[in-house]
mmCIF file of the C-alpha atoms, coordinates in Angstrom:
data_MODEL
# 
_entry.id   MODEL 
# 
loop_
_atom_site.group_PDB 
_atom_site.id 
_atom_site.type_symbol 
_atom_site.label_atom_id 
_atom_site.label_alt_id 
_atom_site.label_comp_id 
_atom_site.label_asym_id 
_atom_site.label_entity_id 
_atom_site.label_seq_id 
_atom_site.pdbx_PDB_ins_code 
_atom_site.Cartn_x 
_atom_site.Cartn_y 
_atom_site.Cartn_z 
_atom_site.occupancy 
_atom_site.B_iso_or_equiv 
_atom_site.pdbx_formal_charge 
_atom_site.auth_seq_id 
_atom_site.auth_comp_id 
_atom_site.auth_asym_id 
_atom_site.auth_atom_id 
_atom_site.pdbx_PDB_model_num 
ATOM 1  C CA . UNK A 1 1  ? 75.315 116.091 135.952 1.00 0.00 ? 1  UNK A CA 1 
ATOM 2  C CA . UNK A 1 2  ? 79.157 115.078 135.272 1.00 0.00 ? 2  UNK A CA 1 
ATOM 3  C CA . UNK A 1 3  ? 78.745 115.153 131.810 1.00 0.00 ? 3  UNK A CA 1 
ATOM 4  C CA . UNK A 1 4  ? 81.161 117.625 130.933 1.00 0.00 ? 4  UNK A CA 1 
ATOM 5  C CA . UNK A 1 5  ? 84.758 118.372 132.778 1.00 0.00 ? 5  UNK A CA 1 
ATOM 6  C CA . UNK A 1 6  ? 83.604 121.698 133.212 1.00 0.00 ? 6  UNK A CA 1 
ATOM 7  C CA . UNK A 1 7  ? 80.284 124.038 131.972 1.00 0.00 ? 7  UNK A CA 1 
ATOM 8  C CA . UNK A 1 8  ? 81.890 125.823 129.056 1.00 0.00 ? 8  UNK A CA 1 
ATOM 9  C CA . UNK A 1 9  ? 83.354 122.253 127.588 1.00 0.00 ? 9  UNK A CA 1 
ATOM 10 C CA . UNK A 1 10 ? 82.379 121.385 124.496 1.00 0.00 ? 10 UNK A CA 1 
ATOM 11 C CA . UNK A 1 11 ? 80.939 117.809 123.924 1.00 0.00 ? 11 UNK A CA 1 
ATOM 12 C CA . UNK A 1 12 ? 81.211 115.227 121.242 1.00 0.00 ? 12 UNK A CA 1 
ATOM 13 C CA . UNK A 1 13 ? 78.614 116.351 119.309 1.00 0.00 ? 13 UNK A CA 1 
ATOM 14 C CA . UNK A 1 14 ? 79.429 120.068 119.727 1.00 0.00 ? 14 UNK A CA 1 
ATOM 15 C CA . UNK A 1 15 ? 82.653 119.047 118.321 1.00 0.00 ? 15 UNK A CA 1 
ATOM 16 C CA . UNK A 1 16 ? 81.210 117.117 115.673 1.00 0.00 ? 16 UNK A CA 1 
ATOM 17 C CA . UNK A 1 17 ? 78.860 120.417 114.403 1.00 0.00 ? 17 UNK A CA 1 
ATOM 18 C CA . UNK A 1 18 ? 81.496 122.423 114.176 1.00 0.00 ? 18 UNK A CA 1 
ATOM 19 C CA . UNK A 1 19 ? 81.366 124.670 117.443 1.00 0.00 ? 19 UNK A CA 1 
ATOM 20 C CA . UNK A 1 20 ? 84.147 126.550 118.897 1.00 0.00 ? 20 UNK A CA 1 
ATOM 21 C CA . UNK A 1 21 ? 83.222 127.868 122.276 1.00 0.00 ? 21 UNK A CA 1 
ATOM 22 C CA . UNK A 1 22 ? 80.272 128.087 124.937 1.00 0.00 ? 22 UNK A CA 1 
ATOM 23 C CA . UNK A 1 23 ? 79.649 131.517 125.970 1.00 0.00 ? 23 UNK A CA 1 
ATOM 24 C CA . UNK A 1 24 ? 79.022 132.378 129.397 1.00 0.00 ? 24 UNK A CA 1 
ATOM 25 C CA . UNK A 1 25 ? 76.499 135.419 129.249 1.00 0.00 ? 25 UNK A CA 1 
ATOM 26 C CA . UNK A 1 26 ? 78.889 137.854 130.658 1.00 0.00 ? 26 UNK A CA 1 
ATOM 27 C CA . UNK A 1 27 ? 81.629 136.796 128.274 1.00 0.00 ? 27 UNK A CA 1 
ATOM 28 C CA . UNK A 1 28 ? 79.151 136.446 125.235 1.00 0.00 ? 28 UNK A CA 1 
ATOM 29 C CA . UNK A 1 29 ? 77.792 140.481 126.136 1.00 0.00 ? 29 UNK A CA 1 
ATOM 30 C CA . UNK A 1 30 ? 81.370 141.427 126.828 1.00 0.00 ? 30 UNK A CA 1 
ATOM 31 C CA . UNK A 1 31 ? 83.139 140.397 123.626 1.00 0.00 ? 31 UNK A CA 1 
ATOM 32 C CA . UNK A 1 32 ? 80.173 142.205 121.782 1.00 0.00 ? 32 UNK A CA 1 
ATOM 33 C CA . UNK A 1 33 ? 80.597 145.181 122.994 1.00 0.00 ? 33 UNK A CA 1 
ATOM 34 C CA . UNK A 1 34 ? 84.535 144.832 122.893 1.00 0.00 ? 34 UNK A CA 1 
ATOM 35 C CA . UNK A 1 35 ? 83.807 144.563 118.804 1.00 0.00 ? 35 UNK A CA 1 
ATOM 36 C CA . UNK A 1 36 ? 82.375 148.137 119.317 1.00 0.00 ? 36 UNK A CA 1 
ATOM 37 C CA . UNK A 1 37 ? 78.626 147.089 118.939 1.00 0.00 ? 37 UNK A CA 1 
ATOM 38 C CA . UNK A 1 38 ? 75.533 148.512 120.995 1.00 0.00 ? 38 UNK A CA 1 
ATOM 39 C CA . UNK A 1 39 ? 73.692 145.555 122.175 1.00 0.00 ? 39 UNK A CA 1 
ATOM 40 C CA . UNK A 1 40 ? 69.576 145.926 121.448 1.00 0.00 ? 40 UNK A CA 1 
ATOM 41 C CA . UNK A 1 41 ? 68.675 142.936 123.385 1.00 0.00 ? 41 UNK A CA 1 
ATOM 42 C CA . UNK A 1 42 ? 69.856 139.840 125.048 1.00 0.00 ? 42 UNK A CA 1 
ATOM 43 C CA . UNK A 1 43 ? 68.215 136.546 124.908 1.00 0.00 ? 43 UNK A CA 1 
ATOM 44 C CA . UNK A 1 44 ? 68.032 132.861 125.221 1.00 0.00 ? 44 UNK A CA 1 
ATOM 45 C CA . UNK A 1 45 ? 66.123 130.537 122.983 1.00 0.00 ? 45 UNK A CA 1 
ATOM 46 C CA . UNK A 1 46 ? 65.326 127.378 125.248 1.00 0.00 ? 46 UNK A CA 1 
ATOM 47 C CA . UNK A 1 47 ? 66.039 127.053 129.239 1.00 0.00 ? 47 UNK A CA 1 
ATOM 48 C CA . UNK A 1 48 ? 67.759 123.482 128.981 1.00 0.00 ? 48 UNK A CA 1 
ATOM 49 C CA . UNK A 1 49 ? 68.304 121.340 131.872 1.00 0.00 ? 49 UNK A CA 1 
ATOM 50 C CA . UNK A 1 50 ? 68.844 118.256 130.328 1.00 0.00 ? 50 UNK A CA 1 
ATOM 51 C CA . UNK A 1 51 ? 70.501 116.772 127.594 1.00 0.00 ? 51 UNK A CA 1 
ATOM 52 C CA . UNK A 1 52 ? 68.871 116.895 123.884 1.00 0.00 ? 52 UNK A CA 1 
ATOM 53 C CA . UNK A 1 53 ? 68.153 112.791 124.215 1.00 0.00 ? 53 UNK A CA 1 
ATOM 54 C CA . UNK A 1 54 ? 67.021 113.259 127.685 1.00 0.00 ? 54 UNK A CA 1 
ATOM 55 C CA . UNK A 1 55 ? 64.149 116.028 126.219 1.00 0.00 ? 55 UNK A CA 1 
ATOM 56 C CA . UNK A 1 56 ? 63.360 113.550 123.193 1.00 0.00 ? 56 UNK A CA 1 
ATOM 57 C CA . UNK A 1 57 ? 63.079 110.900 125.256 1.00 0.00 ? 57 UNK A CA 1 
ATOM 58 C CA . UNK A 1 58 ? 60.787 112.194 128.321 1.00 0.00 ? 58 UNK A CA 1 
ATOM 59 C CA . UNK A 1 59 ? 59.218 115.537 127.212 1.00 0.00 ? 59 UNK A CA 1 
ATOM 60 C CA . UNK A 1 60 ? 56.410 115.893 125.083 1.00 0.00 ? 60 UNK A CA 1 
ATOM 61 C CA . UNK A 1 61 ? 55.306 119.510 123.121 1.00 0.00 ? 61 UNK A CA 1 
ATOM 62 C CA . UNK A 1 62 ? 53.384 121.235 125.500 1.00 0.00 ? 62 UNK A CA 1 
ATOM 63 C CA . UNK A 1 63 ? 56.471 120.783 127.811 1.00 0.00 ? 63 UNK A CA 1 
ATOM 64 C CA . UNK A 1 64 ? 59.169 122.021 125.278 1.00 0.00 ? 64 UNK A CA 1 
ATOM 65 C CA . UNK A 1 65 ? 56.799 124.983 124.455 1.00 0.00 ? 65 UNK A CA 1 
ATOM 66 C CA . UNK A 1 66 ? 56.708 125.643 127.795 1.00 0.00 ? 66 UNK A CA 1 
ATOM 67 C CA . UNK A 1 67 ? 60.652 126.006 128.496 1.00 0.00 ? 67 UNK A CA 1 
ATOM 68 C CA . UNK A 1 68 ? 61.188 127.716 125.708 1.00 0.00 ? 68 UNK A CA 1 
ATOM 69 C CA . UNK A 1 69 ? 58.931 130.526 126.661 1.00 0.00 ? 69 UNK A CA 1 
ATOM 70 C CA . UNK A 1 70 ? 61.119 130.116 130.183 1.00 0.00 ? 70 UNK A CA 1 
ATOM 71 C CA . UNK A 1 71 ? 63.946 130.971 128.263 1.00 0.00 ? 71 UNK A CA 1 
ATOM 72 C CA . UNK A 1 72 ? 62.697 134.546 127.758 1.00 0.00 ? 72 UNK A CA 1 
ATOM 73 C CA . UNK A 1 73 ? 62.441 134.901 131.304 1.00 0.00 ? 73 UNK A CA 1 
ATOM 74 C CA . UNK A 1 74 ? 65.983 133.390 131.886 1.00 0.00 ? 74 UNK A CA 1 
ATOM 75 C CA . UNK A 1 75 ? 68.204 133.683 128.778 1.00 0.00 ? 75 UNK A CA 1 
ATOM 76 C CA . UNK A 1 76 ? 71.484 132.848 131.524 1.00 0.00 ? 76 UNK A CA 1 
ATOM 77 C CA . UNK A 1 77 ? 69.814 129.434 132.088 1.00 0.00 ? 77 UNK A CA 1 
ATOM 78 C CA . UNK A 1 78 ? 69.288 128.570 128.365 1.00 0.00 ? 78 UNK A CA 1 
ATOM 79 C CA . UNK A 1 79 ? 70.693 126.064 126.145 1.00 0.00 ? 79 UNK A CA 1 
ATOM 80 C CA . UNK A 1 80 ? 71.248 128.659 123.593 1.00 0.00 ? 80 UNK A CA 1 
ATOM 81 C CA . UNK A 1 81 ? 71.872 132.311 123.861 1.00 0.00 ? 81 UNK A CA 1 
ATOM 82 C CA . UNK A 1 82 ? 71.792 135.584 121.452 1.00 0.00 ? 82 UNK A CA 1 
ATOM 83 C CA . UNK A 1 83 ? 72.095 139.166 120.973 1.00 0.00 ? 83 UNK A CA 1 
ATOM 84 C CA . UNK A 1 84 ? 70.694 141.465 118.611 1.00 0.00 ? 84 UNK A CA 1 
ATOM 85 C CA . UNK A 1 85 ? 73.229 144.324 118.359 1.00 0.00 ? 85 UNK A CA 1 
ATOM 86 C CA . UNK A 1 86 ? 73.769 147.446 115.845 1.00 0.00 ? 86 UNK A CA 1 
ATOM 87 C CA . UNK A 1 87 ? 77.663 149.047 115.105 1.00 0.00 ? 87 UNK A CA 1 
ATOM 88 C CA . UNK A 1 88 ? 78.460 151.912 117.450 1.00 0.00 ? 88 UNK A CA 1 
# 
């Protein structure tokens, strides 16, 4: 959307809350492991492909339920991403 020099830039706002990095999902899972944890699952929370005011502005509940349940489907395409991992 040109909104960012490049996908793993962070934004005003990122900046703003304190965040240091954008993961990509390879790098994120990679990293983890590299810390010597086993990683239980992979996820995303939301699959976001617009900005937050964009969403406020034109989406209404049933819509945002329904791309966050996307987001299990496709955790690489999500705004946020997680693991659940255990030591060793």
């Amino acid at each position: 959307m040109g909104l960012l020099e490049n996908p793993n830039s962070l934004n005003e706002t990122d900046l703003r809350l304190g965040h240091k990095r954008v993961y990509y999902p390879e790098e994120f899972k990679a990293d983890v492991l590299a810390a010597g944890f086993q990683i239980i699952k992979f996820g995303g929370c939301m699959l976001k492909p617009l900005t937050n005011k964009q969403i406020e502005e034109t989406w209404n509940e049933e819509m945002i339920q329904g791309f966050i349940e996307l987001g299990d489907e496709y955790p690489e395409l999500c705004g946020d991403i997680y693991i659940i991992a255990k030591k060793g």
